[in-house]
PAMARLUM-856541 format. One record per atom (N, C-alpha, C): residue number from 0; x negated, y, z. Coordinates in nm, 3 decimals, padded with zeros to 5 digits. Example, Ala and Ser with C-alpha at 12.3 -4.5 7.8 and 13.67 -1.06 7.14 Angstrom:
# PAMARLUM-856541
<padren pami="0" X="-01.319" Y="-00.569" Z="00.780"/>
<padren pami="0" X="-01.230" Y="-00.450" Z="00.780"/>
<padren pami="0" X="-01.320" Y="-00.330" Z="00.780"/>
<padren pami="1" X="-01.285" Y="-00.225" Z="00.708"/>
<padren pami="1" X="-01.367" Y="-00.106" Z="00.714"/>
<padren pami="1" X="-01.290" Y="00.003" Z="00.787"/>
***
This chain:
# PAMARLUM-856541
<padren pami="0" X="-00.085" Y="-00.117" Z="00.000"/>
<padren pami="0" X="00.000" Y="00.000" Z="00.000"/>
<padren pami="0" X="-00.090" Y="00.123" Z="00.000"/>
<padren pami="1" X="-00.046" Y="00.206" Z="-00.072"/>
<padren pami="1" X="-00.093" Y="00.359" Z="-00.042"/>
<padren pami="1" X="-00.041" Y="00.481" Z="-00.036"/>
<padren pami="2" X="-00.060" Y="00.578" Z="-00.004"/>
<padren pami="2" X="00.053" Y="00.680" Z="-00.007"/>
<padren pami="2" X="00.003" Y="00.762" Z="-00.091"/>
<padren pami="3" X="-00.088" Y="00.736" Z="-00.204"/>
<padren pami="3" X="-00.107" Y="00.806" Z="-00.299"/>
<padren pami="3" X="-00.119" Y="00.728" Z="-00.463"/>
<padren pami="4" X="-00.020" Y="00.744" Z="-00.506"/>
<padren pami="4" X="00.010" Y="00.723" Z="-00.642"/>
<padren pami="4" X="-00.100" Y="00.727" Z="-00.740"/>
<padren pami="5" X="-00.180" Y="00.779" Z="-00.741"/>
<padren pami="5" X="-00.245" Y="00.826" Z="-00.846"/>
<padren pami="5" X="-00.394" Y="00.765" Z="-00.810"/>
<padren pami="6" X="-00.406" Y="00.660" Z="-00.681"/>
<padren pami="6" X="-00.495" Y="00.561" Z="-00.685"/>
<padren pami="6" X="-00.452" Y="00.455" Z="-00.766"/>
<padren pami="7" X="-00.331" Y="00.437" Z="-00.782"/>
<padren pami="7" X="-00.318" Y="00.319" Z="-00.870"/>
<padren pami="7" X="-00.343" Y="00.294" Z="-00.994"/>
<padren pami="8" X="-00.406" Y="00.226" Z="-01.054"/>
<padren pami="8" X="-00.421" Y="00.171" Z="-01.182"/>
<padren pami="8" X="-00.294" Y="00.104" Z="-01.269"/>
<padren pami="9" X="-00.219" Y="00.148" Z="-01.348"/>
<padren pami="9" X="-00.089" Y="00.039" Z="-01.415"/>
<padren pami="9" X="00.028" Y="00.072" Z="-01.328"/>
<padren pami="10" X="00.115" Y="00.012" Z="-01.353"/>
<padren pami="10" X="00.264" Y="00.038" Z="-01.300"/>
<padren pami="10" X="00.228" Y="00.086" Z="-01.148"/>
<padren pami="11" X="00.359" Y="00.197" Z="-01.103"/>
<padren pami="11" X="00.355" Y="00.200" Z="-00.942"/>
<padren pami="11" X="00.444" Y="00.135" Z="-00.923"/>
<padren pami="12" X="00.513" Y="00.082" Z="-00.817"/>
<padren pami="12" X="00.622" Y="00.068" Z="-00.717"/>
<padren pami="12" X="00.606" Y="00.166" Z="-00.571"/>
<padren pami="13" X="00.766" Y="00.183" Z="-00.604"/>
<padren pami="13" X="00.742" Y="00.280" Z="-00.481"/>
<padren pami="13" X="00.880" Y="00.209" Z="-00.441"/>
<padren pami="14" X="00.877" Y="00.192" Z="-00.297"/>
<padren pami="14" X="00.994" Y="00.164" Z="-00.190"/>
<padren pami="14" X="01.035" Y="00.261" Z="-00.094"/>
<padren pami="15" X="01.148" Y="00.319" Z="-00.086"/>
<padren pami="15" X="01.166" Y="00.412" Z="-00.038"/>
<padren pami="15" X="01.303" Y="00.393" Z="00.043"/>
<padren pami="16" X="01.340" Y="00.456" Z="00.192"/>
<padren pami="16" X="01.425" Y="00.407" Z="00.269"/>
<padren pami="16" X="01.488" Y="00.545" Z="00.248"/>
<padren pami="17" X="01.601" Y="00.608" Z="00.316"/>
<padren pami="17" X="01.663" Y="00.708" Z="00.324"/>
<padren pami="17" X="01.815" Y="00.680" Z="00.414"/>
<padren pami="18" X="01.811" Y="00.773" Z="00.495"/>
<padren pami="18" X="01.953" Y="00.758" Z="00.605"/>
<padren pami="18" X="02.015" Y="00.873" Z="00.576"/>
<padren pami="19" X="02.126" Y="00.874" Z="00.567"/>
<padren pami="19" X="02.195" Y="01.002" Z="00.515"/>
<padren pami="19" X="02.250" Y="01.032" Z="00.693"/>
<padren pami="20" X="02.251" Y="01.144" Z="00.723"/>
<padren pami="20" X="02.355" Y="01.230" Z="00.844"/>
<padren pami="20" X="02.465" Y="01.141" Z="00.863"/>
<padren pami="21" X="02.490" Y="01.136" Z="00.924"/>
<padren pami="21" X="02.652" Y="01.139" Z="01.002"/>
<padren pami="21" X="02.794" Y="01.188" Z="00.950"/>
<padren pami="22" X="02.853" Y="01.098" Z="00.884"/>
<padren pami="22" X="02.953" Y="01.184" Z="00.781"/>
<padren pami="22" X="02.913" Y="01.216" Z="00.600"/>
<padren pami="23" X="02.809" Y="01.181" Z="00.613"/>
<padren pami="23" X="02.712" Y="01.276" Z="00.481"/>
<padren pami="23" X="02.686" Y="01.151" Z="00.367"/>
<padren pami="24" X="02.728" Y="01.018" Z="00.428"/>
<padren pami="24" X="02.680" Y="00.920" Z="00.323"/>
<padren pami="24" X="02.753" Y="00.959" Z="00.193"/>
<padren pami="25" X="02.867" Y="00.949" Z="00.192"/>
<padren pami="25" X="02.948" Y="00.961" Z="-00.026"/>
<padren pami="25" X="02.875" Y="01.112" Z="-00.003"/>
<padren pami="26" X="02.818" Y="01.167" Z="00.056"/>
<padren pami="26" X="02.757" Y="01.312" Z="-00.021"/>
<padren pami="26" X="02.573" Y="01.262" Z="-00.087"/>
<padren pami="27" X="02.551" Y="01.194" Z="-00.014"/>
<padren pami="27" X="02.410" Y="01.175" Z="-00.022"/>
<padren pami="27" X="02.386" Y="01.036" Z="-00.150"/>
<padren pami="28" X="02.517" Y="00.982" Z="-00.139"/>
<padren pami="28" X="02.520" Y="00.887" Z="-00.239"/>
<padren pami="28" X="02.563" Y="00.939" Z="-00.373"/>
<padren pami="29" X="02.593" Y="01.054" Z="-00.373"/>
<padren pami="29" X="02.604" Y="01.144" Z="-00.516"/>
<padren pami="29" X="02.485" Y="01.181" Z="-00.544"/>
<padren pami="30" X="02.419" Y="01.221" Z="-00.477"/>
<padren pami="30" X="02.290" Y="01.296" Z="-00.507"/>
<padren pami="30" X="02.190" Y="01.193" Z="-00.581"/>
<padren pami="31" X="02.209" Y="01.074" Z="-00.484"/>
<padren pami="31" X="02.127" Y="00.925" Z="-00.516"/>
<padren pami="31" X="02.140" Y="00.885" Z="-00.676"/>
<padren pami="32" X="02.303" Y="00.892" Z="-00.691"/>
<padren pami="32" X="02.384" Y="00.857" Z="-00.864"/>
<padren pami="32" X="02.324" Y="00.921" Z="-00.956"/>
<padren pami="33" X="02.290" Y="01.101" Z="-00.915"/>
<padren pami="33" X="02.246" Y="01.195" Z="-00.995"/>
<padren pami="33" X="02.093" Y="01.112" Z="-01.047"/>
<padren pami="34" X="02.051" Y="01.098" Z="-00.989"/>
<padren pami="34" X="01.910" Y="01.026" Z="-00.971"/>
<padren pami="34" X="01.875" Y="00.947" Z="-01.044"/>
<padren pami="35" X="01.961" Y="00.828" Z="-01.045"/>
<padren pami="35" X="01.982" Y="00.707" Z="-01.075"/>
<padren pami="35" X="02.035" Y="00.715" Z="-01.244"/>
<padren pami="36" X="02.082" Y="00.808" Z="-01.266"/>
<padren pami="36" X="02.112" Y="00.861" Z="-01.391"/>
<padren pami="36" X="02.051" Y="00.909" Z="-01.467"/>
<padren pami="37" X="01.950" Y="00.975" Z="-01.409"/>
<padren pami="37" X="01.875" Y="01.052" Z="-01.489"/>
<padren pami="37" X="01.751" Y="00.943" Z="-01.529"/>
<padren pami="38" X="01.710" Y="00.841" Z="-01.433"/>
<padren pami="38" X="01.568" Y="00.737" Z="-01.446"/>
<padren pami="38" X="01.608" Y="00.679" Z="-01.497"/>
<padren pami="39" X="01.756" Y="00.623" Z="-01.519"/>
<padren pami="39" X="01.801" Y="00.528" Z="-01.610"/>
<padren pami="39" X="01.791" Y="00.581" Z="-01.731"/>
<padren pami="40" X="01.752" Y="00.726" Z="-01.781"/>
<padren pami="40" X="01.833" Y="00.785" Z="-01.919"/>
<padren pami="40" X="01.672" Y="00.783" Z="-02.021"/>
<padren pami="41" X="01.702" Y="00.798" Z="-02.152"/>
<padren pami="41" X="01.619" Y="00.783" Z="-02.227"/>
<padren pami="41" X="01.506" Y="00.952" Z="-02.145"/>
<padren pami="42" X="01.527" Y="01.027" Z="-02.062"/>
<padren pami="42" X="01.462" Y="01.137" Z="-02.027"/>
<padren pami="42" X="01.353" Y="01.108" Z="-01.947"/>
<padren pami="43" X="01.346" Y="00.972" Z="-01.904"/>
<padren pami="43" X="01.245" Y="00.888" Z="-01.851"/>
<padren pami="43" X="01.211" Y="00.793" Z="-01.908"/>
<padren pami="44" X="01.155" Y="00.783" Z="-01.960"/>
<padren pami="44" X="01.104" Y="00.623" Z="-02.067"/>
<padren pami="44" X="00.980" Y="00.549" Z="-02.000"/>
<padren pami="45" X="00.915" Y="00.664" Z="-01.898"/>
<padren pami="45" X="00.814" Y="00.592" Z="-01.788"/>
<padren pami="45" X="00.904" Y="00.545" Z="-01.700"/>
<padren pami="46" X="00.987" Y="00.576" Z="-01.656"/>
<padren pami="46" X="01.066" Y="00.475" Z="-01.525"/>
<padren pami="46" X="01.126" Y="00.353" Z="-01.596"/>
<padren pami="47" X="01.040" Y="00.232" Z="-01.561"/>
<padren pami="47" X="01.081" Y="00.090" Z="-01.610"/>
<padren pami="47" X="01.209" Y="00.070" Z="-01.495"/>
<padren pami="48" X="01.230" Y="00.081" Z="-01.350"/>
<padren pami="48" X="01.338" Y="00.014" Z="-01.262"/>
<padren pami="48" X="01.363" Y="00.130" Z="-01.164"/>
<padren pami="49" X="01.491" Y="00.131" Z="-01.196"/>
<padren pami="49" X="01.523" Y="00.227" Z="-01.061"/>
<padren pami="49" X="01.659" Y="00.211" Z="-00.997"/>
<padren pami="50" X="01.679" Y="00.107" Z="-00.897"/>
<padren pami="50" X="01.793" Y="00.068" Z="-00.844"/>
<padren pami="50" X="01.793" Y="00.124" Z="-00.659"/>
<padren pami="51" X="01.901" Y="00.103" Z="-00.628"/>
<padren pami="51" X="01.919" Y="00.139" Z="-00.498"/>
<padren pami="51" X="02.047" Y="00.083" Z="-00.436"/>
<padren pami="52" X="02.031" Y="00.053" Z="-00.356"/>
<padren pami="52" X="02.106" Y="-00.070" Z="-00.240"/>
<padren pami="52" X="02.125" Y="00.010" Z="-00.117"/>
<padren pami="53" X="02.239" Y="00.019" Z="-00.099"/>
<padren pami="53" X="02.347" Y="00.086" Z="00.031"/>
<padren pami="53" X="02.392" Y="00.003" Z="00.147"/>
<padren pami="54" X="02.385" Y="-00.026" Z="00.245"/>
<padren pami="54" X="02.426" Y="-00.049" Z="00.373"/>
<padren pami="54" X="02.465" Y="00.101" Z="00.470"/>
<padren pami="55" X="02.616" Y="00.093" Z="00.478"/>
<padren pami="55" X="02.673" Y="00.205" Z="00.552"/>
<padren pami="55" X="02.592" Y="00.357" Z="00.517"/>
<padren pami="56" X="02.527" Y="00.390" Z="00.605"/>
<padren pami="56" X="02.446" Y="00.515" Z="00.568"/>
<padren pami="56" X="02.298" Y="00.524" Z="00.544"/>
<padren pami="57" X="02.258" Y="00.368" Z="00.509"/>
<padren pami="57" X="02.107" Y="00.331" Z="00.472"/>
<padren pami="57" X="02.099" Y="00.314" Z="00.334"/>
<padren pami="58" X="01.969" Y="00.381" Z="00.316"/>
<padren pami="58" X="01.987" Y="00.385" Z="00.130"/>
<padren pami="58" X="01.842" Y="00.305" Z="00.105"/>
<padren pami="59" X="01.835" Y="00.183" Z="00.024"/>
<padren pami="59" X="01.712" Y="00.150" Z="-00.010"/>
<padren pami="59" X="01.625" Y="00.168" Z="-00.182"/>
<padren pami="60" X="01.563" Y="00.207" Z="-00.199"/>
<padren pami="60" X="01.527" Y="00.231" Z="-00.321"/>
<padren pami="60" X="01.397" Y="00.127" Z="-00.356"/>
<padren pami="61" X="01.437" Y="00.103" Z="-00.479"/>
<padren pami="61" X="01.338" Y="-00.001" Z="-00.542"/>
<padren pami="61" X="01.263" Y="00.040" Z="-00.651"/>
<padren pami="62" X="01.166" Y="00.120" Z="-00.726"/>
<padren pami="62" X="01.155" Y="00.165" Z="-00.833"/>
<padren pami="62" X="00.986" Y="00.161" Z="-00.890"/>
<padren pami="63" X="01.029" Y="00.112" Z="-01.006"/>
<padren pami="63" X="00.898" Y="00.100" Z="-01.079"/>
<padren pami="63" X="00.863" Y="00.200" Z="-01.193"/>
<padren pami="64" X="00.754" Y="00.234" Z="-01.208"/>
<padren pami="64" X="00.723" Y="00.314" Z="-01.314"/>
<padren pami="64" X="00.577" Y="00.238" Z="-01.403"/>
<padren pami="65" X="00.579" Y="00.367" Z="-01.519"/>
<padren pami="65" X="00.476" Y="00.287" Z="-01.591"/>
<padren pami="65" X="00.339" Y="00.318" Z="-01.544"/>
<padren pami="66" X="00.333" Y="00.450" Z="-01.464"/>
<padren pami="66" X="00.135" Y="00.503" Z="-01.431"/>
<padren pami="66" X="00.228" Y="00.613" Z="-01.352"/>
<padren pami="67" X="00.092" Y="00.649" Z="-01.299"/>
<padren pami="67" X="00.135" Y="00.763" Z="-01.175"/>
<padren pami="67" X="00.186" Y="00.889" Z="-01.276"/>
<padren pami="68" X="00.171" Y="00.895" Z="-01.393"/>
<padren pami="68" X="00.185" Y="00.983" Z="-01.455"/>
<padren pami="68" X="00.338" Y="00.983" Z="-01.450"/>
<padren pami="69" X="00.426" Y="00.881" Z="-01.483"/>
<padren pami="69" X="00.514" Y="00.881" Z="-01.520"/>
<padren pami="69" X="00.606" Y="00.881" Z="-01.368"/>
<padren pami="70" X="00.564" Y="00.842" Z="-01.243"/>
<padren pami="70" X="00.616" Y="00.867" Z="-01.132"/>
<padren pami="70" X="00.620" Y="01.033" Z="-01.091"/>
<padren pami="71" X="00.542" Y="01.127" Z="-01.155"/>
<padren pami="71" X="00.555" Y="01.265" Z="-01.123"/>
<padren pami="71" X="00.621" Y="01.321" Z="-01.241"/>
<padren pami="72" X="00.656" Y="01.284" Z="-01.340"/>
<padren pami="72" X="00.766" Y="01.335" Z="-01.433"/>
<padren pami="72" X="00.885" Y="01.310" Z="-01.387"/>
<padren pami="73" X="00.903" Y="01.175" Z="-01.314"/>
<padren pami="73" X="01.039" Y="01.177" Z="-01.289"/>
<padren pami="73" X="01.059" Y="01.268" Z="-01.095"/>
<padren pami="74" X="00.998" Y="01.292" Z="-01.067"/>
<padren pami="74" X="00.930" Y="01.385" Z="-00.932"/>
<padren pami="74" X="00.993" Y="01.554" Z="-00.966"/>
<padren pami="75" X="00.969" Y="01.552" Z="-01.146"/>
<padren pami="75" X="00.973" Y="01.698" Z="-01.171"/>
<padren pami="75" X="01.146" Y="01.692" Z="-01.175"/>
<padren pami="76" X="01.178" Y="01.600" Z="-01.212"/>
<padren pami="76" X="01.362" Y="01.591" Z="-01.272"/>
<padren pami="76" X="01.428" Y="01.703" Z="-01.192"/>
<padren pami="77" X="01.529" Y="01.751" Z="-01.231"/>
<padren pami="77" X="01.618" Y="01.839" Z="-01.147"/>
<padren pami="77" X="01.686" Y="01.756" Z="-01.077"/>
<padren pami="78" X="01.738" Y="01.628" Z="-01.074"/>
<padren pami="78" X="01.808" Y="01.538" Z="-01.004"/>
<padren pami="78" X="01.711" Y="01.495" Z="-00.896"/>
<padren pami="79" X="01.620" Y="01.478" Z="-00.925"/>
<padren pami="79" X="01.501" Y="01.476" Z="-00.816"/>
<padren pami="79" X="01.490" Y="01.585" Z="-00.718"/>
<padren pami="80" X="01.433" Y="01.682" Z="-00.772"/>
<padren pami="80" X="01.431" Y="01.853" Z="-00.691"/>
<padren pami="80" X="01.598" Y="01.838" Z="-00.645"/>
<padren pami="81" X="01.706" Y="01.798" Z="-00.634"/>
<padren pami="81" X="01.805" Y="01.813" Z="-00.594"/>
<padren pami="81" X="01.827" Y="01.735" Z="-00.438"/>
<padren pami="82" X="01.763" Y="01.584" Z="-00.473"/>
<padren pami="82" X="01.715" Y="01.524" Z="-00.336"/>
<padren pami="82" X="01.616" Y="01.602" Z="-00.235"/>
<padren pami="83" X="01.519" Y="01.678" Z="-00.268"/>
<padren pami="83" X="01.452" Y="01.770" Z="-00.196"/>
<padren pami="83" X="01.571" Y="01.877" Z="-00.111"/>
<padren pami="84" X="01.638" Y="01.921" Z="-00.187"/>
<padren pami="84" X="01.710" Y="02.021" Z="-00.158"/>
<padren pami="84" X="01.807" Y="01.970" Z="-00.046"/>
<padren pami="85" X="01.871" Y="01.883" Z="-00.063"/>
<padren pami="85" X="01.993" Y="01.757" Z="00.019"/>
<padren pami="85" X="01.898" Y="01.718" Z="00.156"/>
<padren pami="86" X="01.759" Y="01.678" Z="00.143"/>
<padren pami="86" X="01.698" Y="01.643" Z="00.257"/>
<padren pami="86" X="01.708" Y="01.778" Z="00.365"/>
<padren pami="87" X="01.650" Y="01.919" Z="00.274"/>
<padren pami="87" X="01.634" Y="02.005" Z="00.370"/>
<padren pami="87" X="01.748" Y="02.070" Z="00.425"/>
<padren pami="88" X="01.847" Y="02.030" Z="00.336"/>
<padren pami="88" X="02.001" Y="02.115" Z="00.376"/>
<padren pami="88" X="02.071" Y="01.993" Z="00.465"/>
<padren pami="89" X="01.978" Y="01.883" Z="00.514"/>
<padren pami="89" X="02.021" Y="01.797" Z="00.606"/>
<padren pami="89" X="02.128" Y="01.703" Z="00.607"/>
<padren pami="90" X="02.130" Y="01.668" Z="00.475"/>
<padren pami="90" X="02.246" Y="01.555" Z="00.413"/>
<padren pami="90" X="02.155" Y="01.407" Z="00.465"/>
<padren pami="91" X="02.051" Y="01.403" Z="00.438"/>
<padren pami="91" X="01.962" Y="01.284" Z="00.465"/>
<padren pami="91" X="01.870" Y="01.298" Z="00.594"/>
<padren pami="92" X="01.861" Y="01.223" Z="00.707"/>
<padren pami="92" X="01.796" Y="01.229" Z="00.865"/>
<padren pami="92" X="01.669" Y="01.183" Z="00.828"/>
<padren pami="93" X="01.654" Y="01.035" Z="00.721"/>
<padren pami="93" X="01.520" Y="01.033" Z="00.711"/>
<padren pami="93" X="01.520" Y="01.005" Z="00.564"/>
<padren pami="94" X="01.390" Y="01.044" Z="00.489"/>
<padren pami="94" X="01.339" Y="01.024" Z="00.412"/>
<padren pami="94" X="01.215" Y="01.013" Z="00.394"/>
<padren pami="95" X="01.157" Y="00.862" Z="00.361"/>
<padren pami="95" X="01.034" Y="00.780" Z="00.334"/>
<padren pami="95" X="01.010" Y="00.683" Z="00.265"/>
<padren pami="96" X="00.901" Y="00.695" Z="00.217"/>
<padren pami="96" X="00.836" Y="00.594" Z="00.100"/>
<padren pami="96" X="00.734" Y="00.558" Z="00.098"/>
<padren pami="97" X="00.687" Y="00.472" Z="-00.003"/>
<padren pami="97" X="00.534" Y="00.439" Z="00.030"/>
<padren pami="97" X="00.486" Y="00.350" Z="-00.100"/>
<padren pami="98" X="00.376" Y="00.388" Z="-00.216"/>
<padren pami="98" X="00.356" Y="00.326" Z="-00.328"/>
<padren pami="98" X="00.277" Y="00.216" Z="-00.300"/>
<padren pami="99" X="00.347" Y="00.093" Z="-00.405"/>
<padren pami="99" X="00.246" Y="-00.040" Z="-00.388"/>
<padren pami="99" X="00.193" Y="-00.039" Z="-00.525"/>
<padren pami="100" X="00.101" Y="-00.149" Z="-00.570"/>
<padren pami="100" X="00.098" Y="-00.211" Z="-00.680"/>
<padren pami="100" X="00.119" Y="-00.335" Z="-00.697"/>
<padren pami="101" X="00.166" Y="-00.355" Z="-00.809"/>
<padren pami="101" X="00.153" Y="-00.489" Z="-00.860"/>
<padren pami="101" X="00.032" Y="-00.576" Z="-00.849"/>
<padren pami="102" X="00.097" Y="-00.712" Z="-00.766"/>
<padren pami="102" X="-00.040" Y="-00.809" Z="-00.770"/>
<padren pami="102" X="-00.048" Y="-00.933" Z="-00.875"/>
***
């Protein structure tokens, strides 16, 4: 594991947890969709996987890309910068991640 992307050589994986507030999950799970929409869309062609798995107000993210390059394009997305925005306006309690590589 590392917490820097751009040691990696070839695809990243990044796993990422997220708890939405109290009340805030269908808000934080829009934001997630926005997301999920955009890595799915031909506007990312470096994001090979980007799924996410819900338990009550726990959000798990699974996502692969092709090079660190392509993990900070989808970083730049406005659907991205929108999760920034949702964390600090306190829709989400925690947000964390952490890049692996492929063995």
């Amino acid at each position: 594991m590392t917490s820097k992307p751009e040691d990696i050589i070839g695809h990243v994986i990044l796993v990422a947890h997220l708890t939405a507030a109290p009340g805030k999950g269908e808000e934080a799970a829009a934001v997630i969709r926005k997301i999920m929409d955009s890595a799915n869309s031909d506007a990312e062609p470096g994001t090979l996987v980007y799924r996410v798995s819900r338990f009550n107000e726990e959000f798990v993210h699974f996502e692969e890309y092709e090079s660190a390059a392509a993990l900070q394009k989808h970083q730049e997305q406005e659907a991205f910068l929108k999760l920034i925005e949702a964390h600090q306006a306190e829709v989400f309690t925690k947000v964390e991640w952490a890049h692996y590589k492929e063995i």
